[in-house]
C-alpha positions as YAML, in Angstrom:
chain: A
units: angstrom
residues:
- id: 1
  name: UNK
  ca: [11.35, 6.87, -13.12]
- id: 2
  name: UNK
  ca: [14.21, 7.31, -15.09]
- id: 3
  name: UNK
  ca: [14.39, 5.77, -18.76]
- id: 4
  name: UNK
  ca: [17.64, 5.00, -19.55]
- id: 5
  name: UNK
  ca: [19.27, 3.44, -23.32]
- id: 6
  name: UNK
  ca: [19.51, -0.17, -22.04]
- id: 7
  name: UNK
  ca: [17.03, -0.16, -19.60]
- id: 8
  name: UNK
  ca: [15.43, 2.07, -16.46]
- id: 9
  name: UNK
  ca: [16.03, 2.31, -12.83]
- id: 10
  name: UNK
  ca: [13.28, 3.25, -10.42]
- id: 11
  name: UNK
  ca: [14.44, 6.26, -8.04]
- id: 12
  name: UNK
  ca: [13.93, 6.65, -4.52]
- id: 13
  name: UNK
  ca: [12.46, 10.27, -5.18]
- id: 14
  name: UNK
  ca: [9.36, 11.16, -3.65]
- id: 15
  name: UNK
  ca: [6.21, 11.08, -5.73]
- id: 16
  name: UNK
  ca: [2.55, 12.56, -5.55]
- id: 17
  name: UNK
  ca: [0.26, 11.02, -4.09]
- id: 18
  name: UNK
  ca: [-2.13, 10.85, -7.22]
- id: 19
  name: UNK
  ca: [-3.96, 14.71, -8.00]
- id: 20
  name: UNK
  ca: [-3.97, 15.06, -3.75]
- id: 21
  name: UNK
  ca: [-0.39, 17.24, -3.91]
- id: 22
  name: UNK
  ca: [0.76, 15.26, -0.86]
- id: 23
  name: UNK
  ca: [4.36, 14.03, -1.77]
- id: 24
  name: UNK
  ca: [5.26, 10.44, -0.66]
- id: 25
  name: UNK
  ca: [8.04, 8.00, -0.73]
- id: 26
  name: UNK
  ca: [8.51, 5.43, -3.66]
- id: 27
  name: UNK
  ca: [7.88, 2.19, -0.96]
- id: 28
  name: UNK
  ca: [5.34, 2.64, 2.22]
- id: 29
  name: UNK
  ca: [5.59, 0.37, 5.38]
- id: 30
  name: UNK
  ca: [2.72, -1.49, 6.55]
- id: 31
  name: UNK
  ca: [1.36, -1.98, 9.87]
- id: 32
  name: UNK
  ca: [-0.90, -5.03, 9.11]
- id: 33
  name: UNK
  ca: [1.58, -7.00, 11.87]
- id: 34
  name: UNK
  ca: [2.28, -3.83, 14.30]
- id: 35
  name: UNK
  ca: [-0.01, -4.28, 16.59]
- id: 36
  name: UNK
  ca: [1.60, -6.98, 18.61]
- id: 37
  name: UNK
  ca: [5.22, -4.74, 19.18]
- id: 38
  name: UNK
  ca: [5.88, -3.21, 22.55]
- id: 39
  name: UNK
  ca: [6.16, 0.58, 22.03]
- id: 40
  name: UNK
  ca: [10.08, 0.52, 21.82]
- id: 41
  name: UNK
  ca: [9.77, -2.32, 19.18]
- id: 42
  name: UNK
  ca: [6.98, -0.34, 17.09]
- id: 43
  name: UNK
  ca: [9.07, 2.71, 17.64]
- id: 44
  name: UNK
  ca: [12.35, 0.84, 16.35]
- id: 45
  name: UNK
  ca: [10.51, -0.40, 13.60]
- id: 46
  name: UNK
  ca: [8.93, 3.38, 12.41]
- id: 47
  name: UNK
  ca: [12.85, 4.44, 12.86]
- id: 48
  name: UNK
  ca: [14.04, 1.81, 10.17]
- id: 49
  name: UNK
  ca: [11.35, 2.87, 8.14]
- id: 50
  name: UNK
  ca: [12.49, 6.47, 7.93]
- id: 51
  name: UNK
  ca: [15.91, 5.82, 8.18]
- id: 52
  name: UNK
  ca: [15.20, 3.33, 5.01]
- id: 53
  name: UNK
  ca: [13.32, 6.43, 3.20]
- id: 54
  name: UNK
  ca: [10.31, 5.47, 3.58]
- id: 55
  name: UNK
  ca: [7.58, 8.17, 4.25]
- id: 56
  name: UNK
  ca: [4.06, 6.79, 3.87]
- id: 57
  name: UNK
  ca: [3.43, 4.52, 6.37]
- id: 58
  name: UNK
  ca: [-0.39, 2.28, 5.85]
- id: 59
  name: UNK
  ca: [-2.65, 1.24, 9.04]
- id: 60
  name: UNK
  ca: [-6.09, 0.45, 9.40]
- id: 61
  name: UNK
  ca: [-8.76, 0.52, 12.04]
- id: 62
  name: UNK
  ca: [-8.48, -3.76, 11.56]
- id: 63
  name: UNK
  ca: [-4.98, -4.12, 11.83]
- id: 64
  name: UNK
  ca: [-4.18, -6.15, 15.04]
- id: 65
  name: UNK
  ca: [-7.69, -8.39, 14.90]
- id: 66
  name: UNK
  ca: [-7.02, -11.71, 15.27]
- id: 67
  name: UNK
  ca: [-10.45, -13.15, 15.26]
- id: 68
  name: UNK
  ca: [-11.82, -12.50, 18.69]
- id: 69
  name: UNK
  ca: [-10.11, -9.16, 19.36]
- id: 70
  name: UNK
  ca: [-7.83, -6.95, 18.86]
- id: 71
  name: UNK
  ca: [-9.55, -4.32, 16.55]
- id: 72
  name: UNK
  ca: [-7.55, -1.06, 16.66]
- id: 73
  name: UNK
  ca: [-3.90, -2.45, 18.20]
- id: 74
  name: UNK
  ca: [-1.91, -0.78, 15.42]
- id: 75
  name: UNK
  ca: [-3.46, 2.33, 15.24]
- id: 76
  name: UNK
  ca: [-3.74, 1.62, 19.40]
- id: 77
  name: UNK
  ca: [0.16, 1.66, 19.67]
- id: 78
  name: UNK
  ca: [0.87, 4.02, 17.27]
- id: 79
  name: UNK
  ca: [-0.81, 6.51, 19.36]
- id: 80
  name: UNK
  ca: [1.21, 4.98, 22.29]
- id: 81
  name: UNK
  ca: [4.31, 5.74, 20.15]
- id: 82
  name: UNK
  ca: [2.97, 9.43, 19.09]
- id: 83
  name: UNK
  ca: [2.38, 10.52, 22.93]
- id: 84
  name: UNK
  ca: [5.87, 9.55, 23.75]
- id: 85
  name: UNK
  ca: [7.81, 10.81, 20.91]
- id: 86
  name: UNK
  ca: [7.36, 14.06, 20.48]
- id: 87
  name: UNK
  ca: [7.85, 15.01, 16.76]
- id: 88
  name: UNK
  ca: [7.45, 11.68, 15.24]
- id: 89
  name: UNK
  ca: [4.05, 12.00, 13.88]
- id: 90
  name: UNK
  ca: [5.30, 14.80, 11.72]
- id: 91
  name: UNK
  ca: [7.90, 12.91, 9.77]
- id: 92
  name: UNK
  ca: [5.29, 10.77, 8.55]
- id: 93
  name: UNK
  ca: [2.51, 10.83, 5.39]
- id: 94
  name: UNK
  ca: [-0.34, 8.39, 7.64]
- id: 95
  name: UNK
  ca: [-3.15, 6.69, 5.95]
- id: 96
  name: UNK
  ca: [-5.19, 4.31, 7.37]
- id: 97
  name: UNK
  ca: [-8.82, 2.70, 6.76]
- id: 98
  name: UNK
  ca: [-11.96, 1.60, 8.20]
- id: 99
  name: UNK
  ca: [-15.39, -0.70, 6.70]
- id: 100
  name: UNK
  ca: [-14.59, -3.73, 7.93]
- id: 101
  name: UNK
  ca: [-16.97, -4.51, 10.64]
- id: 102
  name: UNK
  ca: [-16.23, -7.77, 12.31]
- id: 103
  name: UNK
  ca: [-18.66, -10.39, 12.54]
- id: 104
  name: UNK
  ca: [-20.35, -8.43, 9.99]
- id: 105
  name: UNK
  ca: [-17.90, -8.19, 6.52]
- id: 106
  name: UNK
  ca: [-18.02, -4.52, 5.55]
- id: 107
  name: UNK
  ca: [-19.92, -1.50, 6.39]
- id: 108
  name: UNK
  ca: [-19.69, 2.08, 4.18]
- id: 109
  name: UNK
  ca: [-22.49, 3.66, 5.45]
- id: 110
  name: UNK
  ca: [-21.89, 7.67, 5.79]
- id: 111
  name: UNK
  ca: [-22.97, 7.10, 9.48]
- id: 112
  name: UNK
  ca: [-20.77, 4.76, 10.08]
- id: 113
  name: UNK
  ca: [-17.44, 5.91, 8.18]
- id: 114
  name: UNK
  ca: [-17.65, 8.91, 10.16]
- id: 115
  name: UNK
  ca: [-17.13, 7.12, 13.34]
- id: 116
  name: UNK
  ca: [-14.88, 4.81, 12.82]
- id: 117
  name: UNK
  ca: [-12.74, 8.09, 11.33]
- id: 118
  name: UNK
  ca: [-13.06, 9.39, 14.82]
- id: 119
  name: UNK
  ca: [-12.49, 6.19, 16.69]
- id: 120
  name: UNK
  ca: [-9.30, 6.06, 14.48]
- id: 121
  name: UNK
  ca: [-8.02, 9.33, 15.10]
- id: 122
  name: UNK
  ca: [-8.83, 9.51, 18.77]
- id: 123
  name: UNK
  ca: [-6.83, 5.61, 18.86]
- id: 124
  name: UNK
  ca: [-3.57, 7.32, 16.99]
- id: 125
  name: UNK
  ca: [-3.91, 10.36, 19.23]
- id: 126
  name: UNK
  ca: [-3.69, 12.89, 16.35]
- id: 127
  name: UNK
  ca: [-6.07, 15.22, 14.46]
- id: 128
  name: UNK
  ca: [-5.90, 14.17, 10.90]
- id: 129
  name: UNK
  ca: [-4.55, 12.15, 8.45]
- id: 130
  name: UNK
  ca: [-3.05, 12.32, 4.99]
- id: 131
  name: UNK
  ca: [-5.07, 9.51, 3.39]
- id: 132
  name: UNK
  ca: [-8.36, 8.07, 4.65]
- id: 133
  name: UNK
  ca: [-9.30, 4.68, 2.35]
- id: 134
  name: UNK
  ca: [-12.01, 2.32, 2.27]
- id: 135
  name: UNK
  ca: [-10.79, -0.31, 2.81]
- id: 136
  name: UNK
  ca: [-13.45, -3.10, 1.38]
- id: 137
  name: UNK
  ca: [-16.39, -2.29, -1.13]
- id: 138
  name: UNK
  ca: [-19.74, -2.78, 1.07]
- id: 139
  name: UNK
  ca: [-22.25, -4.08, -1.92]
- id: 140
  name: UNK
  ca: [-25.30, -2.39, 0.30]
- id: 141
  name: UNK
  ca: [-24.20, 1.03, 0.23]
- id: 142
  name: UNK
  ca: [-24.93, 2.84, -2.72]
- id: 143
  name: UNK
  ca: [-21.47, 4.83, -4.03]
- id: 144
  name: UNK
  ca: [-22.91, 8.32, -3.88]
- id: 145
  name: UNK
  ca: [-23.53, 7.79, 0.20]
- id: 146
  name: UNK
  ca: [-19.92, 6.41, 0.22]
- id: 147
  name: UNK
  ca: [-19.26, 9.34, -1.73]
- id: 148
  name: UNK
  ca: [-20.94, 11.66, 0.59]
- id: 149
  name: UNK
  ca: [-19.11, 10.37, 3.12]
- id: 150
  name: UNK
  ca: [-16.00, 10.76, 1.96]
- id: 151
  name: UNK
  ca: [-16.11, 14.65, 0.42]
- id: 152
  name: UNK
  ca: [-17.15, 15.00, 4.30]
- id: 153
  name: UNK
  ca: [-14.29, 13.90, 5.35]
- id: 154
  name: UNK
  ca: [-12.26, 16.09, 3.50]
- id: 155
  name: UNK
  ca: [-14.39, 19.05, 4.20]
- id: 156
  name: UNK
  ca: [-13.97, 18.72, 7.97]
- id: 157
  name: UNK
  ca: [-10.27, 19.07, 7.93]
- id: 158
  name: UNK
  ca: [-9.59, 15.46, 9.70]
- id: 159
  name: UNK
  ca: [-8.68, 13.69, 6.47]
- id: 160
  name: UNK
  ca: [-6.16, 15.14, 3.31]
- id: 161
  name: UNK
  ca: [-6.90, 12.96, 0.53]
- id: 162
  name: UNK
  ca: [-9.18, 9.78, -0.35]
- id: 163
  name: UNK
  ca: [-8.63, 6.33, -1.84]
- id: 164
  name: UNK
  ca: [-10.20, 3.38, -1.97]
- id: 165
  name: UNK
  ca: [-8.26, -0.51, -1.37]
- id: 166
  name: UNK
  ca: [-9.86, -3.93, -3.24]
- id: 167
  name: UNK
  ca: [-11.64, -2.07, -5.51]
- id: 168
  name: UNK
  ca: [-12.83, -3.29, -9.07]
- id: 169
  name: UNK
  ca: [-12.61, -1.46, -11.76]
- id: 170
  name: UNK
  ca: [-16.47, -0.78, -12.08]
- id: 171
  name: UNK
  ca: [-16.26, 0.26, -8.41]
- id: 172
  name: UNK
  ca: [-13.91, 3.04, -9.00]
- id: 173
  name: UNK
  ca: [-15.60, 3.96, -12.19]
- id: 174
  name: UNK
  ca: [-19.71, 4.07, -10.30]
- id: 175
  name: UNK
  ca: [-17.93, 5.79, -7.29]
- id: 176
  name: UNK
  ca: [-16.11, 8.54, -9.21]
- id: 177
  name: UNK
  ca: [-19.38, 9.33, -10.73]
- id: 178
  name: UNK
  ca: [-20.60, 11.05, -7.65]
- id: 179
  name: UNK
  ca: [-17.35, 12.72, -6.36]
- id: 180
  name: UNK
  ca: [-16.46, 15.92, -6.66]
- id: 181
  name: UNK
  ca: [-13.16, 15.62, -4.81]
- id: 182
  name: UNK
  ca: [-10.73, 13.03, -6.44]
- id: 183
  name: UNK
  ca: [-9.51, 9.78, -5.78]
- id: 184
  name: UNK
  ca: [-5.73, 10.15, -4.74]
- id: 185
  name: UNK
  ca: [-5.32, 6.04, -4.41]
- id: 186
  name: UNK
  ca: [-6.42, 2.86, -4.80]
- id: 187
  name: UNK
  ca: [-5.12, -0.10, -2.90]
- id: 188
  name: UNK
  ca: [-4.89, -3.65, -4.82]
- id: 189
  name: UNK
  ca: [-2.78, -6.81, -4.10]
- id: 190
  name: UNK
  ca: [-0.11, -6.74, -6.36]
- id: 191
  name: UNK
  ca: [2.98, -8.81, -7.04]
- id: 192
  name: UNK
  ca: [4.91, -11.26, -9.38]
- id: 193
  name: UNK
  ca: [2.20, -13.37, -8.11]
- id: 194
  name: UNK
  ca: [-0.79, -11.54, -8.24]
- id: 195
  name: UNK
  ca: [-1.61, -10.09, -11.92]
- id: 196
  name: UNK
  ca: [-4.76, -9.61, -11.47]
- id: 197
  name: UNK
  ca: [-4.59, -5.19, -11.21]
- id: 198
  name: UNK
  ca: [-2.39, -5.61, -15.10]
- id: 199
  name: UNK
  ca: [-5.25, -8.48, -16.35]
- id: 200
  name: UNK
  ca: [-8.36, -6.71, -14.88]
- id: 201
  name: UNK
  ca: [-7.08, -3.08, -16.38]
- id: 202
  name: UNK
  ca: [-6.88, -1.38, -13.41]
- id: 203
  name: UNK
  ca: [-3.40, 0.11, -13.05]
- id: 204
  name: UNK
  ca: [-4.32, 1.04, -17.02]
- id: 205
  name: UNK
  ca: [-7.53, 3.02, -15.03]
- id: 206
  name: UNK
  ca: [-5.11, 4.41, -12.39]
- id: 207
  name: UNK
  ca: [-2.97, 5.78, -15.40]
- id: 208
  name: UNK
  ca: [-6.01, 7.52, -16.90]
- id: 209
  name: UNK
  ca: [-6.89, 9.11, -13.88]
- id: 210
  name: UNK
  ca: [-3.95, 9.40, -11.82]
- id: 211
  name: UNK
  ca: [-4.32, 7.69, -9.08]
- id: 212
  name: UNK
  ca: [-1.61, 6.35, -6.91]
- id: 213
  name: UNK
  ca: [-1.16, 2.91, -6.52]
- id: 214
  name: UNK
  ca: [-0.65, 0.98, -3.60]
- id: 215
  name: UNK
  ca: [0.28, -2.52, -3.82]
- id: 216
  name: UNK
  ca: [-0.10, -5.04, -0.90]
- id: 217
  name: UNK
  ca: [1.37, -8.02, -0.91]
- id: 218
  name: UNK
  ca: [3.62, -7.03, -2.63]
- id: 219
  name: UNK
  ca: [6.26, -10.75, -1.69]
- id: 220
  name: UNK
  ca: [2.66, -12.59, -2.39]
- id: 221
  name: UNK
  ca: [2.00, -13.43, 1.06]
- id: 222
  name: UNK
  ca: [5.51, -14.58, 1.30]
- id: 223
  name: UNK
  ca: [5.55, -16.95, -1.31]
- id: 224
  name: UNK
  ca: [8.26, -15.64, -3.25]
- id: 225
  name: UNK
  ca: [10.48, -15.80, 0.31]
- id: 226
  name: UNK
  ca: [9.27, -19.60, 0.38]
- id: 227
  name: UNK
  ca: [7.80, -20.59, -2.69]
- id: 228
  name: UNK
  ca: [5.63, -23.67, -2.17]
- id: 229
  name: UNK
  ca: [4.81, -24.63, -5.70]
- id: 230
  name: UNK
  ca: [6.06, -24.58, -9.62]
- id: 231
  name: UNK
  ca: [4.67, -21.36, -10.46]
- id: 232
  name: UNK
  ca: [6.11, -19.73, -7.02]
- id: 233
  name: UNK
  ca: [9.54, -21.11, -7.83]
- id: 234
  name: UNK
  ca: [9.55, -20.28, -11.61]
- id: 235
  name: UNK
  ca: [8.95, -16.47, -10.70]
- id: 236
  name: UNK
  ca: [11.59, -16.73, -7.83]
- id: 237
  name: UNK
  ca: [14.48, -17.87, -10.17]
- id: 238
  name: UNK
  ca: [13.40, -15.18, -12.53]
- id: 239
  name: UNK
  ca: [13.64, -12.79, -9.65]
- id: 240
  name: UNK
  ca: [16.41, -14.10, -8.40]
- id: 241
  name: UNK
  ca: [18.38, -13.40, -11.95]
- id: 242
  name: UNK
  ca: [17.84, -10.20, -11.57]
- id: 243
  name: UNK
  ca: [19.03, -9.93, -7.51]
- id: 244
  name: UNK
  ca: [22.46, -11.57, -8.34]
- id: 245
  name: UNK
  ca: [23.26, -9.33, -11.25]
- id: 246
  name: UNK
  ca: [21.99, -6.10, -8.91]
- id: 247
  name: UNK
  ca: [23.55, -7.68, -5.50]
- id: 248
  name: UNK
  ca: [20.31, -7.23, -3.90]
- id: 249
  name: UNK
  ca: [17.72, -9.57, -2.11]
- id: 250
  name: UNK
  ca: [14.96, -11.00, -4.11]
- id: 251
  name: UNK
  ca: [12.80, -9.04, -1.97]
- id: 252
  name: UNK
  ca: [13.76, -5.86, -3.31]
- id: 253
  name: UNK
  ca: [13.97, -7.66, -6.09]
- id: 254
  name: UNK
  ca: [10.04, -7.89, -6.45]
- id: 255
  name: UNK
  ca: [9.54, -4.72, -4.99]
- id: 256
  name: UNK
  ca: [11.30, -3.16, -8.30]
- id: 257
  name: UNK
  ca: [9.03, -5.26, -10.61]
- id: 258
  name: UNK
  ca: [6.36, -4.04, -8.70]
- id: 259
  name: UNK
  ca: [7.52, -0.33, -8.99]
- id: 260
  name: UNK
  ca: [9.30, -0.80, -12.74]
- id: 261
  name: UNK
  ca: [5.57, -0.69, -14.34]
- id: 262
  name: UNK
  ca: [4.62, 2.63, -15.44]
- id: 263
  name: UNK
  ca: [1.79, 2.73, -13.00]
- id: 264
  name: UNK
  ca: [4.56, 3.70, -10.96]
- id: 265
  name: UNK
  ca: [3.30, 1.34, -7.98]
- id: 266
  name: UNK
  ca: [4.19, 2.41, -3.85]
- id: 267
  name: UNK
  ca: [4.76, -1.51, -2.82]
- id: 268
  name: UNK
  ca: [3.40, -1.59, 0.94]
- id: 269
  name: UNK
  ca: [6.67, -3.51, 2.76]
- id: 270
  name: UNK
  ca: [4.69, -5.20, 5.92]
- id: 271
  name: UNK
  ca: [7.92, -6.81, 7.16]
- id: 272
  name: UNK
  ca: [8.79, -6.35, 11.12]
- id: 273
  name: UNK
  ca: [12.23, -6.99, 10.68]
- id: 274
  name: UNK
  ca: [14.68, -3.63, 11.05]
- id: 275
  name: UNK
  ca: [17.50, -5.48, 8.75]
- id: 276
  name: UNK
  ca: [14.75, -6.39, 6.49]
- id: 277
  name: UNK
  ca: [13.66, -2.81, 5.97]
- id: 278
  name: UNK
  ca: [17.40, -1.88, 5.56]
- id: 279
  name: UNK
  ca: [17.50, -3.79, 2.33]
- id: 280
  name: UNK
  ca: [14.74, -1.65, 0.96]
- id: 281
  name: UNK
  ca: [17.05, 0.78, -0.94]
- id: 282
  name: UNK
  ca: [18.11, -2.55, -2.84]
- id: 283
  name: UNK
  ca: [14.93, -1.93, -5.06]
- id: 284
  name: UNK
  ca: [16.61, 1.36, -6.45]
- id: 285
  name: UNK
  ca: [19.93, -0.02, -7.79]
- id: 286
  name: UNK
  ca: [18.37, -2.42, -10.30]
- id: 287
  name: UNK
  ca: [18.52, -1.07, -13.99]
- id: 288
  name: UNK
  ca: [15.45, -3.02, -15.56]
- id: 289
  name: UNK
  ca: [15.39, -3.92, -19.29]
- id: 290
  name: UNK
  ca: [12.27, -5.01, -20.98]
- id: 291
  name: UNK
  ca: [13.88, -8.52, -21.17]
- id: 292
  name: UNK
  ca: [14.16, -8.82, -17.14]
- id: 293
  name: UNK
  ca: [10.86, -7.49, -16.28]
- id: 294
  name: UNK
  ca: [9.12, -9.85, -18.82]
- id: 295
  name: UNK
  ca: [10.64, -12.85, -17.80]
- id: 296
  name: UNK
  ca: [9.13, -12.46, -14.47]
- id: 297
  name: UNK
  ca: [5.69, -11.75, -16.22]
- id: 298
  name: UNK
  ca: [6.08, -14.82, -18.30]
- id: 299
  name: UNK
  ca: [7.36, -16.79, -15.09]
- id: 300
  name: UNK
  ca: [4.18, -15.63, -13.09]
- id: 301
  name: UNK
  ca: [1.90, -16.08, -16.04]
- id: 302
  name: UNK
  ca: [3.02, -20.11, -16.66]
- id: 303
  name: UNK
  ca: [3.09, -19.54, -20.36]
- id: 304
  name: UNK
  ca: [4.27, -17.49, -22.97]
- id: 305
  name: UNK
  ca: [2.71, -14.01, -24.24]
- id: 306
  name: UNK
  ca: [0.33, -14.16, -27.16]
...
């Protein structure tokens, strides 16, 4: 980030990826959607992507379950998309996640972890991946078996670094207590709609420790692209102050709030429209002042600052 006299504009450098020394792009894409493209849509959509700078691109074993099935479609095609492009998988910085267990909520067992790591990497087609997450706490696993679990993942060469997504802060804290390889991320919801990482203090936790943070949700489950109710609409105009001064979309818009907080937030961009990844680079033209970004947080709050 880069502080400026009136104000401070978020760059589209790359970053690390918390104490992991992986570099990554500013904004990842996410694949939450992807598993329902053909493999020349999912390829066109990885394109725009990297053609948008993005690097760090966010599946999950999950992705693509609607219910009744479809457990493993994004990471499914993706693998579809590796075997036929030749090369691709190298331009990217992968993550994914597994623990969700569908009917059953979560599952971090060490036993388990391990093979739905395998059944993920064998459904990509690739060896290894940058970033391996968690991607729900499981309350019946005690953190130093997740913890296990994860330094063996490491150790066995199929996984770079380790984060965790939905998190609380006392999670982080109990499961950091038993690892001797460091957290690289943590994964919250985060937008102009969802202050709950900035109330609960844990982008002030990912600070202390350095851990990258990687915001879902980023367009609050696309109510700030159709706000439905006072709150949703006061945040939009604020946003939407800042787009027409900047030229941009309010969508990038929100993604530079998101990224303007010295947490220095990766927004995950889960849209599966090419022209709507185009507009990413709109997030790093906007000069923020302290005025700007606080009348969004007063917007999403509904009241005034103490």
């Amino acid at each position: 980030m880069t502080t400026m006299s009136y104000g401070w504009r978020v760059t589209p450098d790359p970053r690390p990826l918390g104490k992991s020394g992986i570099m990554v792009s500013p904004i990842a894409w996410g694949m939450w959607r992807f598993g329902h493209a053909t493999v020349t849509e999912g390829r066109a959509l990885i394109e725009a992507a990297l053609g948008a700078g993005v690097t760090l691109f966010d599946t999950a074993d999950i992705y693509g379950f609607d219910g009744s099935g479809g457990f493993g479609d994004a990471e499914a095609l993706l693998g579809r998309i590796f075997a036929e492009s030749p090369g691709l998988r190298d331009r990217l910085v992968l993550a994914t996640k597994g623990g969700i267990t569908p009917p059953v909520p979560y599952n971090s067992s060490p036993a388990y972890l391990v093979e739905a790591l395998d059944a993920s990497l064998k459904r990509m087609r690739v060896e290894r991946v940058e970033l391996y997450q968690i991607h729900r706490p499981d309350i019946l696993t005690h953190p130093q078996e997740v913890a296990r679990a994860l330094e063996d993942m490491v150790a066995s060469g199929k996984v770079g670094a380790i984060g965790v997504s939905n998190y609380t802060l006392a999670q982080h804290q109990a499961l950091a207590r038993f690892l001797s390889v460091p957290l690289a991320s943590t994964q919250p919801e985060f937008s102009p709609l969802h202050l709950e990482p900035i109330t609960s203090g844990l982008l002030d936790h990912a600070m202390a420790e350095d851990l990258a943070v990687l915001a879902w949700s980023p367009l609050g489950g696309g109510r700030i692209g159709a706000p439905q109710d006072s709150r949703a609409h006061a945040v939009c105009t604020a946003l939407d102050a800042v787009a027409v001064e900047h030229g941009v979309s309010r969508a990038a818009a929100a993604y530079g709030w998101v990224m303007a907080h010295p947490a220095r937030a990766i927004p995950i961009v889960g849209t599966q429209n090419p022209a709507r990844i185009a507009e990413l680079s709109g997030a790093f033209t906007i000069n923020w002042t302290r005025q700007s970004w606080y009348d969004v947080l007063v917007a999403a709050r509904g009241e005034r600052l103490p």
